[in-house]
C-alpha positions as CSV (number, residue, x, y, z in Angstrom):
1,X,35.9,-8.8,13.4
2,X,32.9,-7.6,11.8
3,X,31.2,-10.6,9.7
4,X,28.7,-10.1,7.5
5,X,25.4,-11.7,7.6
6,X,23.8,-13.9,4.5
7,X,20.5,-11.8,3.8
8,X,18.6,-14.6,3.1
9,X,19.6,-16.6,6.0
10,X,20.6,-13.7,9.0
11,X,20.1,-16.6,11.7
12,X,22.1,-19.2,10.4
13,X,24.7,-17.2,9.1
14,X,25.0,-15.9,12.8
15,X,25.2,-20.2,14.2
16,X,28.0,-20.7,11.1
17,X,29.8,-17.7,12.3
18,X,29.4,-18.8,16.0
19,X,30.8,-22.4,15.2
20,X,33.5,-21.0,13.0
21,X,35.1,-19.3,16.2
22,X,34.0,-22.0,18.5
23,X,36.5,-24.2,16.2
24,X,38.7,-22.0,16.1
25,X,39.3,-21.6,19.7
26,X,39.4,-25.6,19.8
27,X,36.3,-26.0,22.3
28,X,33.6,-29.1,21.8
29,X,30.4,-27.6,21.8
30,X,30.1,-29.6,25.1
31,X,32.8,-27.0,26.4
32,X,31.8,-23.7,24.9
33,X,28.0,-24.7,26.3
34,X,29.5,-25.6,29.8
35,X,31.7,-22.2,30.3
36,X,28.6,-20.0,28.7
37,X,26.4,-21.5,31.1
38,X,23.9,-22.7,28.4
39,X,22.4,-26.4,27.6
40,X,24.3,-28.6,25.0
41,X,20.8,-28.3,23.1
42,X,20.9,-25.0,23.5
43,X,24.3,-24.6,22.1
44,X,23.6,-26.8,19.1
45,X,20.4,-25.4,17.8
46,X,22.3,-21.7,17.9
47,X,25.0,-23.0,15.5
48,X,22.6,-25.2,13.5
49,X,19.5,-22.5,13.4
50,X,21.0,-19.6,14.6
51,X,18.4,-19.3,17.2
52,X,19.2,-18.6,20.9
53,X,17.2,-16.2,22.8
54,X,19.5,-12.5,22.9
55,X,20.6,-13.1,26.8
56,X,22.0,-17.0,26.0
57,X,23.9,-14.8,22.8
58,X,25.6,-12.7,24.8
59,X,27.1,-15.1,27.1
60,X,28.1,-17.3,24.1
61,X,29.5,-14.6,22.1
62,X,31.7,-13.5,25.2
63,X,32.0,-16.9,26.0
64,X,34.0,-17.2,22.3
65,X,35.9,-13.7,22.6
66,X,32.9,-11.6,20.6
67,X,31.5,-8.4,21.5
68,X,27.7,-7.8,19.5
69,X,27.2,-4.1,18.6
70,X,24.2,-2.6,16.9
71,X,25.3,0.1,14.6
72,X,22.9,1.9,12.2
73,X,23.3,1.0,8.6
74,X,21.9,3.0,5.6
75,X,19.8,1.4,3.0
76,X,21.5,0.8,-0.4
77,X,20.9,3.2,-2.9
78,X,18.0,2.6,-5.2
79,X,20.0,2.9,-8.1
80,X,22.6,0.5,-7.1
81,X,20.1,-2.4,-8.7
82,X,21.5,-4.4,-12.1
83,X,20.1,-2.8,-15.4
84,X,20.0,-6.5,-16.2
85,X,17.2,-7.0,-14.2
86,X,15.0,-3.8,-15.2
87,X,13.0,-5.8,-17.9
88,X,12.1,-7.9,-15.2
89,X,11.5,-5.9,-12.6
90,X,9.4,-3.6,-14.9
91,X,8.0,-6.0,-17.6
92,X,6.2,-4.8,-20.6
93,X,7.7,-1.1,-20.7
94,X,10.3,-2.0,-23.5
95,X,10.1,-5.5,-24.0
96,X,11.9,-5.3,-27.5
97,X,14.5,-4.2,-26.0
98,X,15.6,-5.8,-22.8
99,X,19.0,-3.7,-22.6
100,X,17.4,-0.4,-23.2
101,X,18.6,2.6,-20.7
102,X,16.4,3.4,-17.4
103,X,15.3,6.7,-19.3
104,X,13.5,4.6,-21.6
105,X,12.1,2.6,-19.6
106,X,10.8,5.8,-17.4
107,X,9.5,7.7,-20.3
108,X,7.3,4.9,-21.6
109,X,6.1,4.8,-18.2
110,X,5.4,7.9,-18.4
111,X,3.8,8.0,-21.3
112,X,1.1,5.3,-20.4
113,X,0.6,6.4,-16.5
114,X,0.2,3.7,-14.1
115,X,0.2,5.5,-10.7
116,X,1.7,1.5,-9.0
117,X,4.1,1.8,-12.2
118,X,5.5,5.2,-11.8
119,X,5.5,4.7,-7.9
120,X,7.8,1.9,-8.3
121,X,9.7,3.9,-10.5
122,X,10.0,6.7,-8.3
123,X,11.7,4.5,-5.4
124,X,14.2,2.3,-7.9
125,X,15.4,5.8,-9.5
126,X,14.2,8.8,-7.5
127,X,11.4,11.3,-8.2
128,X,13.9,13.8,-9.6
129,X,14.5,11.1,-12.3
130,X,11.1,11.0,-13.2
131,X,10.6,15.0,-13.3
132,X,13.2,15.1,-15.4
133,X,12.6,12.8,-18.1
134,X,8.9,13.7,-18.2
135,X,10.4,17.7,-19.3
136,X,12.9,16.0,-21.7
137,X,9.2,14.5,-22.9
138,X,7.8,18.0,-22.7
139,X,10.2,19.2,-25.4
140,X,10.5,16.7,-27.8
141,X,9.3,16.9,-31.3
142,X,5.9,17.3,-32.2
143,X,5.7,13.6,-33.7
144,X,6.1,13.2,-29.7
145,X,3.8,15.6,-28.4
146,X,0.2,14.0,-29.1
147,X,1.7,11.4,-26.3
148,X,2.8,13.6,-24.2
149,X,-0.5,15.8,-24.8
150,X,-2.7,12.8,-24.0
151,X,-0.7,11.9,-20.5
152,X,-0.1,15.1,-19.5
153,X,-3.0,15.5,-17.1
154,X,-2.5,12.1,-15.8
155,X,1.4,12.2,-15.0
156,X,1.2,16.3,-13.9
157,X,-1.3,14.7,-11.1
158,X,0.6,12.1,-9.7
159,X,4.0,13.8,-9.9
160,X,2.5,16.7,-8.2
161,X,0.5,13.9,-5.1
162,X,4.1,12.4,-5.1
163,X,6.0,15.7,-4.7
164,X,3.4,16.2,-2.2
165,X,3.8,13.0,-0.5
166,X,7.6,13.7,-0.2
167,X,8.1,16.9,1.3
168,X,7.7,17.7,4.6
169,X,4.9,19.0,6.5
170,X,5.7,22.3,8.4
C-alpha cells in the first residue's frame, strides 16, 4: 500500500498511518511495542508525532506488515499552480483584473523589469514563456512599442544572464 503523506504534516501523517494498521491488525500499542522490541513511550510518541528514530521505524513497520521504500519523485510542474492564485502570488501586475491570463501578467512584467519579478516568473512558467511573450511584445503595434523600446535593454539583459544561468557549462 502506498499512502500518501500530508505535506504540511509528513511526520504525523506517517504516526496516523502507523496507528491505522496497528488497529487494523487488532494489536494494543502495548503489543505492537512489545513484538517491535521498542518502549510503550516510544511507540506512542511515533503514532502521536510521527517521530521514531529510522532503526525503531523499521522494526515497527515490519512489526505491522510494512515494507518503507525510497523511490525518487519528480517535482510538480510549475505550471500546475491555480490561475486563481496568480494575483496573489504576483500582486500589482494586473490588479484590475484578478482573472486576467498568465500572458498578461508576464508581459506587464515585462514591461516594467524587476529582475526578483521576472525570476519568479521564469520558475512558475518557464523561461521559454517569458521569451516568447517578450517577442509577441516586440511586434506589437507602435502604440506598444515606446514600452517595449523603454524596457528593452533592461529585459534583453536579464533574459540573456537567465539563458545563461540555465544552460550548461561545457
Amino acid at each position: 500500500m502506498i499512502a500518501p503523506l500530508s505535506k504540511s504534516e509528513p511526520h504525523r501523517a506517517i504516526g496516523r498511518i502507523l496507528a491505522k494498521k496497528r488497529k487494523a491488525l487488532r494489536l494494543t500499542q502495548a503489543m505492537a511495542a512489545q513484538k517491535s522490541g521498542l518502549s510503550l513511550s516510544m511507540l506512542r510518541r511515533a503514532e502521536s508525532h510521527g517521530t521514531i528514530p529510522l532503526p525503531q521505524l523499521l522494526r515497527l513497520a515490519a512489526t505491522i506488515g510494512y515494507d518503507l521504500h525510497l523511490r525518487e519523485s519528480s517535482p510538480p510542474p510549475a505550471t500546475k499552480q491555480s490561475k486563481a492564485n496568480l494575483n496573489r502570488r504576483h500582486p500589482g501586475l494586473v490588479w484590475s483584473n484578478a482573472k486576467a491570463p498568465k500572458e498578461i501578467y508576464i508581459r506587464k512584467a515585462l514591461l516594467n523589469p524587476r529582475f526578483a519579478q521576472l525570476l519568479k516568473l521564469s520558475r512558475e512558467f518557464g523561461l521559454e514563456a517569458l521569451k516568447r511573450e517578450w517577442h509577441v511584445l516586440c511586434t506589437q503595434s507602435a502604440a506598444e512599442s515606446k514600452d517595449v523600446h523603454r524596457a528593452a535593454p533592461e529585459v534583453t539583459r536579464i533574459l540573456r544572464n537567465m539563458e545563461a544561468a540555465t544552460t550548461p557549462s561545457r
